[in-house]
C-alpha positions as CSV (number, residue, x, y, z in Angstrom):
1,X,6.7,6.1,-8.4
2,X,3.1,6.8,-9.4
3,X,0.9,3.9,-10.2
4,X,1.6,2.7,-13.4
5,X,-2.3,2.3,-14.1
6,X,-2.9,6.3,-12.8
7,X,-3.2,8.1,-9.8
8,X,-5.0,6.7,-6.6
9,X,-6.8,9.2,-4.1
10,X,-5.2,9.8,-0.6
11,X,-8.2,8.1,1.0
12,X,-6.7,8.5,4.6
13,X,-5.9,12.5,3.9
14,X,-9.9,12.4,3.6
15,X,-10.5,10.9,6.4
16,X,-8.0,13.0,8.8
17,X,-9.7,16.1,7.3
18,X,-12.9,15.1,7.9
19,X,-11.5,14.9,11.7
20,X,-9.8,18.2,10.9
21,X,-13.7,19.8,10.1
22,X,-15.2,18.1,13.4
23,X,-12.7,20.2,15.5
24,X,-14.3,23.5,13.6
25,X,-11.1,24.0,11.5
26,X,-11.0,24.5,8.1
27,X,-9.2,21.8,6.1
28,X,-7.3,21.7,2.9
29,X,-5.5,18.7,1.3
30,X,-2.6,18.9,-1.2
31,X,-1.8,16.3,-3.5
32,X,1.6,17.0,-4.8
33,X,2.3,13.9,-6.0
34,X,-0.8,13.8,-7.8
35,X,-0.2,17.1,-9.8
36,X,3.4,16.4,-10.8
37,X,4.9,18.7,-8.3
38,X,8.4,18.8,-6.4
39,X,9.3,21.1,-3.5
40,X,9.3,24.4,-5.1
41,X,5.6,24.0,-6.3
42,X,5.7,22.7,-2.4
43,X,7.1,25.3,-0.9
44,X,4.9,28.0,-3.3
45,X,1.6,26.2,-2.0
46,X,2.9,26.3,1.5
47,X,3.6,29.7,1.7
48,X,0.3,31.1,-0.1
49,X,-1.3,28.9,2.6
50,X,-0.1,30.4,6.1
51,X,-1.4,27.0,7.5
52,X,-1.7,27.3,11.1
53,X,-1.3,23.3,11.2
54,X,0.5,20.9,8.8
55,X,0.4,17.8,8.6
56,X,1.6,14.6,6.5
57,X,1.3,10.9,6.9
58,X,4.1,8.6,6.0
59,X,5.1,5.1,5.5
60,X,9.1,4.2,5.9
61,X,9.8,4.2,2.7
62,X,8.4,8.0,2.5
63,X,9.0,9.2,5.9
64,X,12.3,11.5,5.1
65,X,10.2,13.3,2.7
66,X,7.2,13.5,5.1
67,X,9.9,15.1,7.7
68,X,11.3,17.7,4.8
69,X,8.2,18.8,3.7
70,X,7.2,19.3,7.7
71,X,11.2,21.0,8.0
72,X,10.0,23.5,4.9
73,X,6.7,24.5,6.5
74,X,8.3,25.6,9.6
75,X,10.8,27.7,7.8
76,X,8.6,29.7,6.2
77,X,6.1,30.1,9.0
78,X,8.1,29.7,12.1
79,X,5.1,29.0,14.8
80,X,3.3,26.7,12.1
81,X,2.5,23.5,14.2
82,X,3.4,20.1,12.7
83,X,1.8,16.7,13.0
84,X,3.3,13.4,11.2
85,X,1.4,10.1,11.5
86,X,1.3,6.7,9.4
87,X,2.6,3.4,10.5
88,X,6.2,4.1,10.6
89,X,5.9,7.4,12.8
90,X,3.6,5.3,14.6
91,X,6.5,2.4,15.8
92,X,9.7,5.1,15.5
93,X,8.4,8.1,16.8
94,X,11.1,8.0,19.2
95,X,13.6,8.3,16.0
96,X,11.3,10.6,14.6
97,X,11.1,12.9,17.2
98,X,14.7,13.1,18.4
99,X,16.0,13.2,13.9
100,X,13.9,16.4,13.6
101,X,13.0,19.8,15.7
102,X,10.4,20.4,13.0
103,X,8.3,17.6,13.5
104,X,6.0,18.7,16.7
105,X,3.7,16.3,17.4
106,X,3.3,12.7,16.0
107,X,-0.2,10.6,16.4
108,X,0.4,6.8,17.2
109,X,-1.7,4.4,15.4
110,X,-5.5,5.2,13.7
111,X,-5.4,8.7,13.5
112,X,-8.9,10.1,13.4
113,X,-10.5,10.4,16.8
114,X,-6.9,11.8,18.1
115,X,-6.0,13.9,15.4
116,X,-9.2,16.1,16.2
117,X,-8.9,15.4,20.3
118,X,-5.4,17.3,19.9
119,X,-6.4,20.3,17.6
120,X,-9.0,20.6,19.9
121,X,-6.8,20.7,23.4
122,X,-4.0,23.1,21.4
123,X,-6.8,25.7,19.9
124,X,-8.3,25.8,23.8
125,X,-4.5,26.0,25.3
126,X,-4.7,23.0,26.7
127,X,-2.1,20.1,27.8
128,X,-1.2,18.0,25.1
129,X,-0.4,15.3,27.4
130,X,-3.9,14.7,28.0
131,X,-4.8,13.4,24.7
132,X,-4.3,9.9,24.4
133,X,-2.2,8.7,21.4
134,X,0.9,11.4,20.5
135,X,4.0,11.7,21.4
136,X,5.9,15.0,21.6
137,X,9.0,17.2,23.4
138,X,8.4,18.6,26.3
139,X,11.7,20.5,27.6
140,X,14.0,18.4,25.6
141,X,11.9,14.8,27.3
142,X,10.1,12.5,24.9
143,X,6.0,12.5,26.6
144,X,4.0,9.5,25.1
145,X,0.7,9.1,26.0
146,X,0.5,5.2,24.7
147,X,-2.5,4.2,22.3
148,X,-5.9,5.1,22.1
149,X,-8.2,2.6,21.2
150,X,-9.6,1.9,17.8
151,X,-12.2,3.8,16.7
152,X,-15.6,1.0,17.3
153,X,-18.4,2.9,14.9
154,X,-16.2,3.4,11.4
155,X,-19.0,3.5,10.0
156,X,-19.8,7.6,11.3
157,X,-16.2,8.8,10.1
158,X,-16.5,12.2,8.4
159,X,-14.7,11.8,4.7
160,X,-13.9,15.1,2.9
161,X,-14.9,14.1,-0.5
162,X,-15.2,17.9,-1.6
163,X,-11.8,18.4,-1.0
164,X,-9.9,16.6,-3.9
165,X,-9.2,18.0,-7.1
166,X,-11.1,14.7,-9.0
167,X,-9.5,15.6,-12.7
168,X,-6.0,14.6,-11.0
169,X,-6.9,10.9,-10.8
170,X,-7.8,9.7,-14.4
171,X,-7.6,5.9,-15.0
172,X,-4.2,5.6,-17.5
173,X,-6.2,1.9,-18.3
174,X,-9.7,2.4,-18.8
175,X,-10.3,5.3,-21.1
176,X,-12.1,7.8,-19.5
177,X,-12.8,6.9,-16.1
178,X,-11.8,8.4,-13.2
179,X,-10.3,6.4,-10.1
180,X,-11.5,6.6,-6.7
181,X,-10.9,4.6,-3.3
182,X,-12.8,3.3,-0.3
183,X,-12.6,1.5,3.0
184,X,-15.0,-1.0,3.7
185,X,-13.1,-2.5,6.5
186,X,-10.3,-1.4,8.5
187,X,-7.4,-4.6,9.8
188,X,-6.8,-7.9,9.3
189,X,-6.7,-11.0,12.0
190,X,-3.5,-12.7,10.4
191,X,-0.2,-12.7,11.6
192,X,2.3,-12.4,8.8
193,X,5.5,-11.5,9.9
194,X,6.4,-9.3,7.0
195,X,2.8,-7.4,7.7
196,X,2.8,-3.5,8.8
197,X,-0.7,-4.0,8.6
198,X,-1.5,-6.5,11.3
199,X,1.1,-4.5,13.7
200,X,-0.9,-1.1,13.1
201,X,-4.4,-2.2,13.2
202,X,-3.2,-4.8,16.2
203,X,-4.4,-7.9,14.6
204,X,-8.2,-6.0,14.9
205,X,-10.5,-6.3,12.0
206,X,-14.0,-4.0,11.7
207,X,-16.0,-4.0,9.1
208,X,-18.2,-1.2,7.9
209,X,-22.3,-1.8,6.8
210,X,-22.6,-3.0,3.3
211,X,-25.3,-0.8,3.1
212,X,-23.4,2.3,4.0
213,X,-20.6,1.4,1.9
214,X,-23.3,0.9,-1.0
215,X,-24.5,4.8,-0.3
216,X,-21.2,5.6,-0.6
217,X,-20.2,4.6,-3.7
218,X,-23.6,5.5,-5.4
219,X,-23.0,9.3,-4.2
220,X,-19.3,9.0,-5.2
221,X,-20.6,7.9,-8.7
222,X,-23.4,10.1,-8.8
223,X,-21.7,13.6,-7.7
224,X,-18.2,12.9,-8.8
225,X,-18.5,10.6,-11.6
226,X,-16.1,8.2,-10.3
227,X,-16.3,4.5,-11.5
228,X,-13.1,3.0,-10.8
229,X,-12.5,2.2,-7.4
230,X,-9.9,0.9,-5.2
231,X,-10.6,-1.6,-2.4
232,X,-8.3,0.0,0.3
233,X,-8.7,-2.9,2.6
234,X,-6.6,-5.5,4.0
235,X,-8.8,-7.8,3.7
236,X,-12.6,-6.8,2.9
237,X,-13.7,-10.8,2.8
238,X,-12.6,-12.2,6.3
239,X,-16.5,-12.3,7.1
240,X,-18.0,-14.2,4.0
241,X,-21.9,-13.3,5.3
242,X,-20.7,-9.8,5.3
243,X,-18.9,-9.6,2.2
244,X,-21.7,-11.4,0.1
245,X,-24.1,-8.9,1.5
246,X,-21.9,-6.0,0.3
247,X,-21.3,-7.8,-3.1
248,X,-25.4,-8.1,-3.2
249,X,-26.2,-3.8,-2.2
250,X,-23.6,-3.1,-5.0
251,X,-25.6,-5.3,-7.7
252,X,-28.9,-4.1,-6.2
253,X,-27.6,-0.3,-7.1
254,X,-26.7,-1.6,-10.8
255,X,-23.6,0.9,-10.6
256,X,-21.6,1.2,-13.6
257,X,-18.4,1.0,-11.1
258,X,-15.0,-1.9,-11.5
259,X,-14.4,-2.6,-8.6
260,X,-9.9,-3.6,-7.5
261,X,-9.6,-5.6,-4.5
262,X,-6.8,-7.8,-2.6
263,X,-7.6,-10.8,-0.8
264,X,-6.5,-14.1,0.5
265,X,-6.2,-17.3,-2.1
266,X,-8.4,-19.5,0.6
267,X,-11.5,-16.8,0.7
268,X,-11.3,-17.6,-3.2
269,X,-11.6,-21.3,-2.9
270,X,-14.5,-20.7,0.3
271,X,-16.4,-18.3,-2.6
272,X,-16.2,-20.2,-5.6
273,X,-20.1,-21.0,-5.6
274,X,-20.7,-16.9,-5.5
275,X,-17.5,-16.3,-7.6
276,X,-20.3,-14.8,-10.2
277,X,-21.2,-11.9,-7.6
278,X,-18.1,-10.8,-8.0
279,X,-17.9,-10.2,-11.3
280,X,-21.1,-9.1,-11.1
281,X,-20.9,-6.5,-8.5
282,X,-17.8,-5.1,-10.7
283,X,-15.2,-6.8,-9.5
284,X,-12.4,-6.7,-12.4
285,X,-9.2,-7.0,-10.8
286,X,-8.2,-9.5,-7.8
287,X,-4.8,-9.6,-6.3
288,X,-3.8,-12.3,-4.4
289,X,-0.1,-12.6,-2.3
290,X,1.6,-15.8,-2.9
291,X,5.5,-14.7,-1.9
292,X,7.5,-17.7,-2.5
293,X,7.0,-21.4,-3.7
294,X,9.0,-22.6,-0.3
295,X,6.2,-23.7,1.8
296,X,8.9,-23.5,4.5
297,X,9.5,-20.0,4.2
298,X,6.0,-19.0,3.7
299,X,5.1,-20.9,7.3
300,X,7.8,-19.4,8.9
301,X,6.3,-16.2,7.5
302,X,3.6,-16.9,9.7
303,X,1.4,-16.7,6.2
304,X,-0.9,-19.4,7.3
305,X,-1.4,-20.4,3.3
306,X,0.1,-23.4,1.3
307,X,1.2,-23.0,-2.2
308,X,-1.9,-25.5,-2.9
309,X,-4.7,-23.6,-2.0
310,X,-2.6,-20.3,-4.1
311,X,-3.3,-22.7,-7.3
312,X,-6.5,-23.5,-6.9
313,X,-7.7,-19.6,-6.2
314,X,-5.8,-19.2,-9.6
315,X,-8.2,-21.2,-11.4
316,X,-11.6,-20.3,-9.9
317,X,-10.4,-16.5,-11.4
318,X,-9.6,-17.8,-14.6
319,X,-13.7,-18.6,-15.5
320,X,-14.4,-15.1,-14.7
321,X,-14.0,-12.1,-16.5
322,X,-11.6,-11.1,-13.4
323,X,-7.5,-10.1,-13.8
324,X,-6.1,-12.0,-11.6
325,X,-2.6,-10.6,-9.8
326,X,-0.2,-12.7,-8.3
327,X,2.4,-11.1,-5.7
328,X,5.7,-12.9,-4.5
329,X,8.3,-12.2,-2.9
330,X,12.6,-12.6,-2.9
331,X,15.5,-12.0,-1.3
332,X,14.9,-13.4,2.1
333,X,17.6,-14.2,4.7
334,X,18.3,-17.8,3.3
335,X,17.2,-16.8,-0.1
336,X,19.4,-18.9,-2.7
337,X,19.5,-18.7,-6.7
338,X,17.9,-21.8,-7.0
339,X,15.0,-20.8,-4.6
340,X,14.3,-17.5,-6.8
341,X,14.1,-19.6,-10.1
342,X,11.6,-22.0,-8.0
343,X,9.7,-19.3,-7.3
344,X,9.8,-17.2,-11.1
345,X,8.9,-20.8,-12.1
346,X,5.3,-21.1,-9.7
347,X,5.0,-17.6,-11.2
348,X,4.9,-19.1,-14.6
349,X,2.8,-22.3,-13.8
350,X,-0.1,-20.6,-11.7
351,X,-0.4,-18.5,-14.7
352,X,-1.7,-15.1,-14.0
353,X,-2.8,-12.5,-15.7
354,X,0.0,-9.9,-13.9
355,X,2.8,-10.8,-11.7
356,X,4.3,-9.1,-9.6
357,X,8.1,-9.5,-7.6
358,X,8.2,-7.5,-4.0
359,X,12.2,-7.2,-2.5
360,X,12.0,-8.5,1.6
361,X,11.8,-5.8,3.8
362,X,13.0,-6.2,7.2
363,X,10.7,-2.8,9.0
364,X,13.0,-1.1,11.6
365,X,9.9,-1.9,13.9
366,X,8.9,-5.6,12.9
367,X,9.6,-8.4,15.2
368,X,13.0,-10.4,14.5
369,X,14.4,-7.1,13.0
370,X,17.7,-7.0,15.6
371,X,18.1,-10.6,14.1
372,X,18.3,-9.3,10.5
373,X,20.9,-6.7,11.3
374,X,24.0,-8.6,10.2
375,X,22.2,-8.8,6.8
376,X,21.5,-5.4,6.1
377,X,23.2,-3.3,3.9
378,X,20.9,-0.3,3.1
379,X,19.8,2.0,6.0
380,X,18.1,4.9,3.8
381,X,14.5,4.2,4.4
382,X,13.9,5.4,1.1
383,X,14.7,2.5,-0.4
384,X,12.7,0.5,1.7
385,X,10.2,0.6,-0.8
386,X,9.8,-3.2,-1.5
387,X,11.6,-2.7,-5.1
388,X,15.2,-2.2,-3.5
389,X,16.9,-4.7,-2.1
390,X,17.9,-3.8,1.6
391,X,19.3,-7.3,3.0
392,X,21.7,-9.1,1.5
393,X,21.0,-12.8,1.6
394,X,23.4,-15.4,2.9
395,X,24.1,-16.7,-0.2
396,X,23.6,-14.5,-2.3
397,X,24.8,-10.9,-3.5
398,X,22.2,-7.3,-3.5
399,X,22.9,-7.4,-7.2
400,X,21.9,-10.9,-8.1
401,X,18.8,-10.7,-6.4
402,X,18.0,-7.5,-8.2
403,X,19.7,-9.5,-11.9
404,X,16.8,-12.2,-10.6
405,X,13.9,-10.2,-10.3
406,X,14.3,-8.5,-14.2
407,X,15.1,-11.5,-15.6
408,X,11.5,-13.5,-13.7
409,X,9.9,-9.8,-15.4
410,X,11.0,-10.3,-18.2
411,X,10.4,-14.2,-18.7
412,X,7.1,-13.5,-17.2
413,X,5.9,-10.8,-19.4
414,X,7.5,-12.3,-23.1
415,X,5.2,-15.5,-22.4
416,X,1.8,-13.2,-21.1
417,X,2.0,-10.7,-24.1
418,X,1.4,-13.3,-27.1
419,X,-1.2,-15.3,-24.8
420,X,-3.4,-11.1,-24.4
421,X,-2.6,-10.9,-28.0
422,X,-4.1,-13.9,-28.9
423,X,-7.3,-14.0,-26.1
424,X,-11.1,-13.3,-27.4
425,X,-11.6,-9.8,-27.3
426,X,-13.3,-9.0,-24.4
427,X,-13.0,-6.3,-21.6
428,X,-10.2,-8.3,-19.8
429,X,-8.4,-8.4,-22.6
430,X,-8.5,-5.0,-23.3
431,X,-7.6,-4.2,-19.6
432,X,-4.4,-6.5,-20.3
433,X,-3.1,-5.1,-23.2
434,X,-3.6,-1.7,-22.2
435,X,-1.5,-2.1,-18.4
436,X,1.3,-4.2,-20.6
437,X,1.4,-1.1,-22.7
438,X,1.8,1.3,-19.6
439,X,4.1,-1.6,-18.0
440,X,6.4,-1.2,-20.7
441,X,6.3,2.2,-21.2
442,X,7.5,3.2,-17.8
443,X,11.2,4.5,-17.8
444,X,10.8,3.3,-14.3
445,X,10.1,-0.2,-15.4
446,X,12.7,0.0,-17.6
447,X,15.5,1.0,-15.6
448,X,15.0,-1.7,-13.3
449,X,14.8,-4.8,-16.2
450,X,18.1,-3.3,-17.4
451,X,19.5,-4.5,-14.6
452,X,19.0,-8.0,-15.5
453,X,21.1,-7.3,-18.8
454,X,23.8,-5.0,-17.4
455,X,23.9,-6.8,-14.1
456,X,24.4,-10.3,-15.3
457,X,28.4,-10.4,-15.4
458,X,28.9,-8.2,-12.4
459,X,26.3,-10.3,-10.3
460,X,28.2,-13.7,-11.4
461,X,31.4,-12.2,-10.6
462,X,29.5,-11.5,-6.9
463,X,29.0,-15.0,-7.0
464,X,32.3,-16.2,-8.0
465,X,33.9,-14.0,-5.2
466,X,31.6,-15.3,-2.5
467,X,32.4,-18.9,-3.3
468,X,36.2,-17.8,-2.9
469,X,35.6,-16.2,0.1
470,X,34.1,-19.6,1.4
């Protein structure tokens, strides 16, 4: 599903072709999802191309279509060489590899400095062996190489700005302005358990100069009139000294930008006292992951948060003109009815501006996954897409965790709509009303809070049934 609040840029594509140009190769980046298109447009673009490389990035939840599309490319140029990376080709390339002749090569972890090492060893007919971080068939063997490591000066990453169409990523939300995306760090130091991140970026976390990241957004502003931006980070404040600097460069450019951001509820309550540099700098949106309102379950999740510190962040955003998002989580292992409603009910008390309920996926490649086997029941990693349910809970049925989420949507949104309606008019207001609108609008959206009213007989019959069975 696209973004209900308009089309983000494909930041990493930017990056990989700016790796793609440092290997003297000329690069081009496709967007399909961007411009609407399925696989004929797909297949029309590929063919018109002749691409002597092609490659695609993928996550789990999109890695079957990252395979097709790489399947479609070799059937209309035969000797076309194919290269998949992303985090889930990055833990399963052994799956990867063996589920699909077309996929030729796959990069293992940060993709940059190896994705140019390996155009450059094939275009010079060299061994691909040699180049540290793929994995590939050799005369029907798997050859890894193992990883390379990280990349130290992030900073002097090539990104192919020129590359994007810019009029496909209008902001649906703010009239008029166009949405853009950057890194200023790369990795976080945490160790949640339910975290790709922190696997991928091996717990690592490197920040880029707030003065280069400043440059960057003043020429992004300046040559592509872009003044919404994305925060791509994991977590851009683990270094407050560094992250005040970069909030200070951005108000010493006085950009016109709004700036959207995630972060942890503790590096709220630690900035409270520069909260106003923030919201200065152009911060307008802030989201914040909460997951449950079992303090149990979120230790166990290795969150290293307590529902405490979640509330107080809460109201530090409040006295700023900054939406504030809360994400949480449902349908873990032990997950019971009454646990959900705990949880929809924090939702409701921490009051913020959007909520947001995530489904628990257990990653094919996550530790305590062979654990979690007995409780899955949906093995089509596209609908491991944190919306689905995958697991069924102990005590509970598929359906009634998806009947709980609509219904904690619903309650949620009926009690935020008069409270926008009825706030002072200012820009967050605005903001509000205007991602309700696009909230609502969604067929996607809607689909899924129809569960909650066609589900709610079938899930208690679920219910019924499993008490029998017990």
């Amino acid at each position: 599903m696209d973004e209900i609040a308009g089309r983000w840029i494909p930041l990493g594509l930017l990056y990989l072709a700016g790796a793609v140009r440092q290997a003297n190769l000329e690069a081009e980046i496709y967007d399909a999802m961007a411009k609407g298109h399925g696989y004929p447009e797909i297949e029309g673009r590929l063919r018109a191309s002749r691409a002597d490389y092609v490659a695609s990035t993928a996550i789990t939840a999109t890695i079957n279509e990252a395979v097709k599309t790489l399947e479609l490319a070799k059937r209309i140029k035969p000797d076309t060489v194919t290269i998949l990376g992303g985090i889930h080709p990055t833990f399963m390339y052994e799956e990867v590899l063996s589920g699909s002749a077309a996929v030729d090569y796959v990069v293992i972890g940060e993709g940059e400095a190896t994705l140019r090492h390996l155009l450059e060893v094939l275009e010079g007919g060299g061994d691909p062996a040699t180049v540290p971080g793929v994995a590939f068939r050799r005369r029907g063997e798997l050859v890894a190489t193992g990883r390379r490591p990280l990349i130290e000066a992030i900073d002097d990453l090539p990104v192919a700005w020129d590359l994007l169409d810019w009029d496909n990523y209008p902001s649906l939300v703010i009239p008029g302005a166009r949405m853009g995306a950057i890194s200023t760090s790369r990795g976080c130091g945490h160790g949640c358990r339910f975290c790709s991140q922190q696997m991928f970026w091996e717990k690592s976390w490197r920040a880029r100069d707030p003065r280069t990241v400043a440059d960057e957004l003043e020429h992004l502003y300046g040559t592509y009139r872009l003044n919404v931006f994305l925060i791509t980070d994991e977590y851009p404040t683990s270094s407050r000294e560094r992250w005040e600097a970069l909030l200070d460069e951005i108000i010493a450019r006085d950009l016109p930008v709004h700036l959207l951001m995630e972060t942890r509820a503790a590096d709220i309550i630690r900035d409270r006292d520069i909260i106003g540099k923030y919201r200065k700098a152009g911060v307008i949106y802030i989201s914040l992951g909460i997951e449950t309102a079992d303090q149990s379950v979120l230790d166990g999740l290795g969150k290293e948060q307590t529902v405490e510190e979640a509330r107080q962040a809460f109201d530090i955003l409040r006295q700023q003109e900054i939406v504030s998002e809360a994400s949480f989580m449902v349908g873990f292992p032990g997950e019971t009815s009454d646990s959900i409603k705990r949880t929809m009910q924090l939702a409701q008390d921490f009051n913020p501006d959007i909520a947001n309920f995530f489904t628990y996926i257990p990653w094919p490649y996550a530790d305590g996954y062979d654990e979690l086997k007995p409780l899955i029941r949906v093995h089509e990693y596209g609908k491991y897409n944190m919306v689905d349910p995958v697991i069924e809970p102990s005590a509970m049925s598929m359906l009634q965790v998806e009947v709980a989420i609509a219904d904690g949507y619903r309650r949620f949104y009926m009690g935020k709509i008069m409270e926008y309606m009825t706030m002072k008019a200012t820009f967050k207001r605005d903001y509000l009303m205007r991602i309700t609108k696009l909230f609502m609008g969604s067929s996607f959206v809607m689909r899924k809070l129809g569960i909650g009213m066609l589900g709610k007989i079938p899930a208690k019959v679920a219910e019924v049934k499993r008490k029998f069975r017990e």
